[in-house]
C-alpha positions as a Python dict, from the first residue, in 0.01 Angstrom:
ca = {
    (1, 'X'): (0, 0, 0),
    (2, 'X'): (69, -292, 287),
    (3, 'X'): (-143, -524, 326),
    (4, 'X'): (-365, -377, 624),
    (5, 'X'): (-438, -70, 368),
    (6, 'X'): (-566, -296, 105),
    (7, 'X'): (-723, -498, 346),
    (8, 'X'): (-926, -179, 506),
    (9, 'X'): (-1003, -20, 176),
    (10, 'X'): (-1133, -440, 69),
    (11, 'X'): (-1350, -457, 387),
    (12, 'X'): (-1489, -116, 414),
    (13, 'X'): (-1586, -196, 50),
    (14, 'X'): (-1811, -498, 136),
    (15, 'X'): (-1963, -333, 403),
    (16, 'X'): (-2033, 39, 321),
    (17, 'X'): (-1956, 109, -5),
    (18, 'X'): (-2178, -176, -210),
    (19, 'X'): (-2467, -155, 34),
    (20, 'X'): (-2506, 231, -68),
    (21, 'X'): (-2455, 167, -403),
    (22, 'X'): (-2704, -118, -415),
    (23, 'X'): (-2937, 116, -247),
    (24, 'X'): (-2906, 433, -532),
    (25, 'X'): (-2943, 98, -790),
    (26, 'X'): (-3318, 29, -637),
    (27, 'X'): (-3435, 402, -649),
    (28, 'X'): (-3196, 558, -939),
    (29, 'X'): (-3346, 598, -1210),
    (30, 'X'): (-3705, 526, -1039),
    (31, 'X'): (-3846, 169, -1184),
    (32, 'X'): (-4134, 166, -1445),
    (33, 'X'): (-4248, -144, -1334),
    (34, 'X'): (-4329, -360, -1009),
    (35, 'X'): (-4105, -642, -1251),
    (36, 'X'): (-3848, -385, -1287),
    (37, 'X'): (-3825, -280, -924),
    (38, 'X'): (-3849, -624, -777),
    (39, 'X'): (-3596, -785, -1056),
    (40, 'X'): (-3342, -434, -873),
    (41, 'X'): (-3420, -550, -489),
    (42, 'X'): (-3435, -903, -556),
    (43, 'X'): (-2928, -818, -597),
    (44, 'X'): (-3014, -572, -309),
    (45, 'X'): (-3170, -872, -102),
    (46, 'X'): (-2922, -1117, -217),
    (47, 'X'): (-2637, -925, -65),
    (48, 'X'): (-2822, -831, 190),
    (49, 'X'): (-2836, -1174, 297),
    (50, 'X'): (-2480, -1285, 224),
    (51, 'X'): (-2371, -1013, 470),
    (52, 'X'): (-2520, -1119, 744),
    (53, 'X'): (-2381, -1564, 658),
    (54, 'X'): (-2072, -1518, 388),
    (55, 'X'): (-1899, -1212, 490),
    (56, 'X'): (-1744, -1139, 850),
    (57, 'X'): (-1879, -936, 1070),
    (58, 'X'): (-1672, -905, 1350),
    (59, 'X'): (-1473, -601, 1148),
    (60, 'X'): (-1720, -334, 1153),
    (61, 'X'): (-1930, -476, 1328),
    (62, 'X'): (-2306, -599, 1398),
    (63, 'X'): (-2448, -301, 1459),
    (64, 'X'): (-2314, -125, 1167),
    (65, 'X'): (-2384, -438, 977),
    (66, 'X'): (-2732, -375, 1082),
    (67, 'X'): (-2744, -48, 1026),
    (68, 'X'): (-2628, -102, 668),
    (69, 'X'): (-2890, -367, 605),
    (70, 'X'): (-3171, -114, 736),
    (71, 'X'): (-3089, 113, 484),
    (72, 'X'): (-3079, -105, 151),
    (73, 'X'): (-3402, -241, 315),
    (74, 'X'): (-3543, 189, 303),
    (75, 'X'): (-3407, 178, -42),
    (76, 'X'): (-3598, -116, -121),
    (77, 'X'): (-3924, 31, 12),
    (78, 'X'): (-3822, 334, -109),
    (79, 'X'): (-3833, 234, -462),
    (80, 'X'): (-4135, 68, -465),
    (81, 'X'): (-4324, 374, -300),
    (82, 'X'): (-4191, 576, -638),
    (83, 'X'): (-4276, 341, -925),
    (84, 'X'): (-4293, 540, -1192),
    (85, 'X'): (-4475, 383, -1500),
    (86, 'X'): (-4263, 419, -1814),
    (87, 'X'): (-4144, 228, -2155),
    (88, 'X'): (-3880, -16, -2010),
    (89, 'X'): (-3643, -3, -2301),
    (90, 'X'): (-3382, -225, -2414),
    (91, 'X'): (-3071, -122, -2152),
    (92, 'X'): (-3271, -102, -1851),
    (93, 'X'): (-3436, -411, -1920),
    (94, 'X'): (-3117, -588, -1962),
    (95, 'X'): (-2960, -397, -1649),
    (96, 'X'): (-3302, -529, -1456),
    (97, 'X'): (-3235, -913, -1613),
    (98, 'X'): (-2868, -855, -1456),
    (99, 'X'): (-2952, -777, -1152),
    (100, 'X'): (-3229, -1035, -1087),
    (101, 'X'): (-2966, -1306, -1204),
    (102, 'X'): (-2699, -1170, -976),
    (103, 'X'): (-2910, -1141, -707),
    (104, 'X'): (-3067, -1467, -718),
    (105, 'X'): (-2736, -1631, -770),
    (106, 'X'): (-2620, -1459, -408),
    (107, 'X'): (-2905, -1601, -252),
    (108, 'X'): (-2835, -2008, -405),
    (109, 'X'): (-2484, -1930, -217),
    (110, 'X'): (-2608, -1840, 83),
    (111, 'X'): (-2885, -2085, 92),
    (112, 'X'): (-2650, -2361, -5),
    (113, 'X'): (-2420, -2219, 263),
    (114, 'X'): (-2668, -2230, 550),
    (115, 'X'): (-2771, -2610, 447),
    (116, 'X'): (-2440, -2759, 392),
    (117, 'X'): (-2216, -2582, 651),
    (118, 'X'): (-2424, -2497, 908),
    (119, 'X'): (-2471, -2861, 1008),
    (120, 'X'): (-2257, -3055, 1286),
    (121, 'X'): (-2186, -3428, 1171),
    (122, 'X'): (-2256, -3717, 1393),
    (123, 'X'): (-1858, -3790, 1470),
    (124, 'X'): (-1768, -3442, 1676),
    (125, 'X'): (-1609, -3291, 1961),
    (126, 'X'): (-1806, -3168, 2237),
    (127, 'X'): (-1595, -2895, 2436),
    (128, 'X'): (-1663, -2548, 2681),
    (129, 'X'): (-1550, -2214, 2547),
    (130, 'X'): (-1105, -2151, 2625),
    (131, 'X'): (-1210, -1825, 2675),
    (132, 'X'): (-1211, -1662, 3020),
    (133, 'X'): (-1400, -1357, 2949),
    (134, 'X'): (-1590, -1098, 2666),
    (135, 'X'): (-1732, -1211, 2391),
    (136, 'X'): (-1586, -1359, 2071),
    (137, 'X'): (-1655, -1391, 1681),
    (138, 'X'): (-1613, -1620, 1449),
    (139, 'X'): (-1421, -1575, 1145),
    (140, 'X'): (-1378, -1890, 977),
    (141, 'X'): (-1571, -2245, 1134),
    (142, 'X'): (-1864, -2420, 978),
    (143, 'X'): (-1839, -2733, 694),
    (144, 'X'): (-1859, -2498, 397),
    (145, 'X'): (-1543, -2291, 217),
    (146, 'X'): (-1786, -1992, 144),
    (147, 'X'): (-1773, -1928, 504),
    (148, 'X'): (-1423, -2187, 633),
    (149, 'X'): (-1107, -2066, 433),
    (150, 'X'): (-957, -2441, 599),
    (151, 'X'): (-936, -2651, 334),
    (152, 'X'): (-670, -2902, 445),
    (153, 'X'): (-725, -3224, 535),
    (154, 'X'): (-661, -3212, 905),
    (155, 'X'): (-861, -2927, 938),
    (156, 'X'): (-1124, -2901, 775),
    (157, 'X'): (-1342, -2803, 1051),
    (158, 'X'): (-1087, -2564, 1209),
    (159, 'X'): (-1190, -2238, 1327),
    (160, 'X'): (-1041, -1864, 1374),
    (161, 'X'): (-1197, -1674, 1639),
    (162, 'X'): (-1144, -1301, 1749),
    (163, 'X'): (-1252, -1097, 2094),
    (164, 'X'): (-1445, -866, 1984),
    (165, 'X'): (-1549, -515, 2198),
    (166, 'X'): (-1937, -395, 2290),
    (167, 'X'): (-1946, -279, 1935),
    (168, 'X'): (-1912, -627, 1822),
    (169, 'X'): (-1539, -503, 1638),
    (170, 'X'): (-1209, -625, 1670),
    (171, 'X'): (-1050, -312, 1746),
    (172, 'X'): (-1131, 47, 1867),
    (173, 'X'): (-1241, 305, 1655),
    (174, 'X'): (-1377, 400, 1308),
    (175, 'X'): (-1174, 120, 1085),
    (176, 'X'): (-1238, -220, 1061),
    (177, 'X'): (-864, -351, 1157),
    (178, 'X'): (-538, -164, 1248),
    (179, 'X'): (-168, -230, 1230),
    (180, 'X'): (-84, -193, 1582),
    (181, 'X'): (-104, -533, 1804),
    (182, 'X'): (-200, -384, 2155),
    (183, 'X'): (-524, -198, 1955),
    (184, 'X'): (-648, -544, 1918),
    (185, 'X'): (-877, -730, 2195),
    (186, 'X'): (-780, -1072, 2096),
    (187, 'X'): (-412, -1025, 2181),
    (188, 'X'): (-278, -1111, 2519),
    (189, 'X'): (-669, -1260, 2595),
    (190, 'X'): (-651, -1559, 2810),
    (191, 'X'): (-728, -1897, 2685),
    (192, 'X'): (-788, -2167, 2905),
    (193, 'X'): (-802, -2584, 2787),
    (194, 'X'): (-1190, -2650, 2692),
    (195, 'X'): (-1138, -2981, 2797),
    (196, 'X'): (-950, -3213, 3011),
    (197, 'X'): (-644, -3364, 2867),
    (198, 'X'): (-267, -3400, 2762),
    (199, 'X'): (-30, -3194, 2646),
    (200, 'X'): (101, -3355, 2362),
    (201, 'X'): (353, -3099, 2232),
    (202, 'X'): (421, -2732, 2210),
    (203, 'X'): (564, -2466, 2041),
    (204, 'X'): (687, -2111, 2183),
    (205, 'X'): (956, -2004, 1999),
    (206, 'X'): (783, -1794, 1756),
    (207, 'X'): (814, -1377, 1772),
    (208, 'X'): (442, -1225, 1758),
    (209, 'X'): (422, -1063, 1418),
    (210, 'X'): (289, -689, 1350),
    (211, 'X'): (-79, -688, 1158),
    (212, 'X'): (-26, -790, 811),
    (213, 'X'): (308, -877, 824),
    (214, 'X'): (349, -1300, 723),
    (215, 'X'): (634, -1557, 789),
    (216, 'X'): (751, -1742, 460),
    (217, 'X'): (572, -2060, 604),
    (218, 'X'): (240, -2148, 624),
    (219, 'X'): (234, -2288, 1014),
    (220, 'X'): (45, -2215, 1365),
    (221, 'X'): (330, -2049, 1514),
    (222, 'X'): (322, -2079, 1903),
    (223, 'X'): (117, -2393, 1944),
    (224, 'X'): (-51, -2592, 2212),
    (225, 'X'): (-161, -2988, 2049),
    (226, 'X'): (-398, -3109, 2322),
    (227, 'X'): (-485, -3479, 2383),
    (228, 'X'): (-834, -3545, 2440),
    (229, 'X'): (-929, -3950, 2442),
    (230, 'X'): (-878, -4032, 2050),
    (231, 'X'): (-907, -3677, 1939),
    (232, 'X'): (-590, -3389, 1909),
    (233, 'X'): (-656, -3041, 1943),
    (234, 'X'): (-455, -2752, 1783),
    (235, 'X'): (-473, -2354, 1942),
    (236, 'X'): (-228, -2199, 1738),
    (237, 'X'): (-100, -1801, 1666),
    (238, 'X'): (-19, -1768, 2062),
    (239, 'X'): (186, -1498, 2241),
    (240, 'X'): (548, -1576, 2268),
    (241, 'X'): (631, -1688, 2620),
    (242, 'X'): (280, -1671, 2756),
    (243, 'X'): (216, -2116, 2749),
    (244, 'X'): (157, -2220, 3102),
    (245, 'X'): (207, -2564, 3008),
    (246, 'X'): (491, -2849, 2895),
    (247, 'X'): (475, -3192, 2699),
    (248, 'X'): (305, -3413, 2885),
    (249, 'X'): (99, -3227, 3148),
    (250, 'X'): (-236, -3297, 3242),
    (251, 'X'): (-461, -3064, 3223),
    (252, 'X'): (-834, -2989, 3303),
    (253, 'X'): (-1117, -2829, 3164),
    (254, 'X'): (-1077, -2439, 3226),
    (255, 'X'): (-707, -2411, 3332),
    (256, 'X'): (-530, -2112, 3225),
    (257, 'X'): (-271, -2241, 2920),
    (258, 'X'): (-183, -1966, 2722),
    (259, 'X'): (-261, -1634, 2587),
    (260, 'X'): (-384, -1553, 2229),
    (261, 'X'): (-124, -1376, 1977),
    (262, 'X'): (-31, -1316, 1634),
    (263, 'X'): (261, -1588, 1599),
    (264, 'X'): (274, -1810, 1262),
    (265, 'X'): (84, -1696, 917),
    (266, 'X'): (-188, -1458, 1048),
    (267, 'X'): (-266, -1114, 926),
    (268, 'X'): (-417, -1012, 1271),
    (269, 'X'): (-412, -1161, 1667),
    (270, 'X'): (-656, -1419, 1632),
    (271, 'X'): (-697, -1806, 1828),
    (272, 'X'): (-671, -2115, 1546),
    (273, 'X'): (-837, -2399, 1726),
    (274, 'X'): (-848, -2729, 1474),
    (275, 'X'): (-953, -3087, 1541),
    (276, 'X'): (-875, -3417, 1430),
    (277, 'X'): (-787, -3746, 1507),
    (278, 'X'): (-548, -4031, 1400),
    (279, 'X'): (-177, -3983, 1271),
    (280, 'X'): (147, -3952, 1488),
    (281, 'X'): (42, -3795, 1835),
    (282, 'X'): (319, -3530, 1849),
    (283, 'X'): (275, -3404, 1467),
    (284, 'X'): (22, -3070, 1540),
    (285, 'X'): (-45, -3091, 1159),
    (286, 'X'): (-154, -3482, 1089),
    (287, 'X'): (-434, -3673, 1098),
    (288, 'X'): (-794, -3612, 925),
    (289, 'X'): (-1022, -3296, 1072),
    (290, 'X'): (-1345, -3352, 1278),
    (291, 'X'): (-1574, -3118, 1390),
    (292, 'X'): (-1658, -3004, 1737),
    (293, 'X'): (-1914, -2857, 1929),
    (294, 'X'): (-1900, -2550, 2205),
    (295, 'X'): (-2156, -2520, 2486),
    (296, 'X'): (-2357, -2738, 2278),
    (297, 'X'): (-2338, -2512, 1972),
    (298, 'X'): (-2176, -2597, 1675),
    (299, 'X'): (-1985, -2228, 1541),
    (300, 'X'): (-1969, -2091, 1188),
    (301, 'X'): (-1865, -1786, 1092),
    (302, 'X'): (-2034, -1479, 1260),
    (303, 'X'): (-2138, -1684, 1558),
    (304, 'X'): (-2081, -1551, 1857),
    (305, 'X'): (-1945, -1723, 2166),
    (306, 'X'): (-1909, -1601, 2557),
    (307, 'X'): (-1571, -1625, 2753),
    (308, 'X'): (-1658, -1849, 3049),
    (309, 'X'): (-1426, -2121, 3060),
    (310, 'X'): (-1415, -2268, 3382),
    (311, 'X'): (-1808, -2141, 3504),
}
């Protein structure tokens, strides 16, 4: 299997296959007790919750995602409704103490999550969305690595973002991702400068990569470094040939730059957008991360934010 295969089967796993099993777990067998059934809802709630702050849902979507989370809730209600009193013997007990501990330890993620990366810190960015039009999804931002796989020094705060259709997916169709670069949204979008600024380097001699298919280095590929008083700003994984701008341009808030691609290390078309400040002005990958702010909103993963740059 490539890696868009594994990386269907992995996805349609989190979101379809373990809600429907946590759902037969809460009514099969029935529970003899209100502590039995509640110790089974309390893992069905815990994931429940997880899916909607931990795990992305720009793939299949927030309506499915919702859809999903309606039904473990009818399995929930469902269960309790059929209580059927009974000696709770030794394996189901233990199976009910399992569940209760593995739900409950979901929830202390996701409530840790929401309090430590769901905050913006004092010292941040304050920028309009570089997108011109549609909406778009988070997949990585926020201060937290259960929900920001950017755990490098000069970005720390980074963020990967994806155009996503009136489904709330990032393709077409039935599956959550596809190996086929024109099937995605995000590739050949338009992104514009959320600021105004310099041009402080670029890079557009990278090829734009089929899904799933990675370069032997770790980098941004095409790559726009914008200036922005003491602060640099990265928008990486662009489309070969589509930057609008050179090394030392000026540039202001809403101009048409570049188009999104799937240059450098990414699995699928996607915008990297990181932000930091000191180190050598020309070096995209120096310097120590800060966060930043869009519209006023500060973005972690599963937010979602409107293309208007330039309104």
């Amino acid at each position: 299997m490539n890696t868009i295969q594994l990386t269907t089967i992995f996805l349609l796993l989190l979101d379809l296959a373990i809600p429907i099993i946590l759902v037969f777990v809460c009514i099969v067998p029935f529970a003899h007790s209100r502590l039995d059934w509640a110790f089974r809802a309390t893992l069905a709630l815990g994931y429940f919750g997880s899916l909607f702050v931990i795990i992305p849902v720009c793939f299949l979507g927030f309506f499915c995602r919702m859809l999903m989370g309606l039904i473990v809730v009818a399995g929930i209600v469902y269960g309790y409704a059929h209580i059927t009193p009974g000696t709770v013997g030794g394996w189901r007990f233990a199976s009910s103490i399992l569940c209760a501990t593995l739900g409950l330890g979901l929830a202390g993620i996701t409530v840790r999550t929401i309090v430590v990366g769901y905050g913006c810190p004092e010292d941040h960015l304050d920028l309009r969305s570089p997108f011109r039009d549609g909406t778009w999804c988070v997949l990585n931002g926020g201060g937290s690595l259960w929900i920001n796989s950017h755990n490098v020094p000069n970005q720390i705060y980074g963020m990967d973002i994806m155009k996503v259709n009136s489904m709330g997916k990032v393709v077409n169709g039935f599956l959550p991702i596809s190996d086929k670069l024109q099937d995605y949204a995000t590739f050949g979008a338009d992104l514009c400068s959320p600021c105004d600024g310099v041009i402080l380097y670029v890079d557009d001699g990278n090829e734009d990569l089929p899904p799933g298919q990675l370069p032997p280095r770790n980098t941004a590929g095409n790559l726009i470094l914008l200036g922005h008083g003491r602060f640099k700003i990265l928008m990486g994984h662009l489309k070969k040939g589509s930057l609008r701008v050179r090394e030392g341009d000026a540039v202001s808030q809403g101009q048409l730059i570049a188009q999104c691609g799937n240059s450098g290390h990414a699995t699928f078309p996607h915008l990297h957008i990181s932000f930091a400040t000191g180190g050598p002005s020309k070096a995209p990958y120096s310097g120590i991360g800060v966060a930043a702010r869009f519209d006023g909103r500060f973005l972690v993963r599963n937010s979602f934010l409107s293309g208007a740059a330039g309104n």
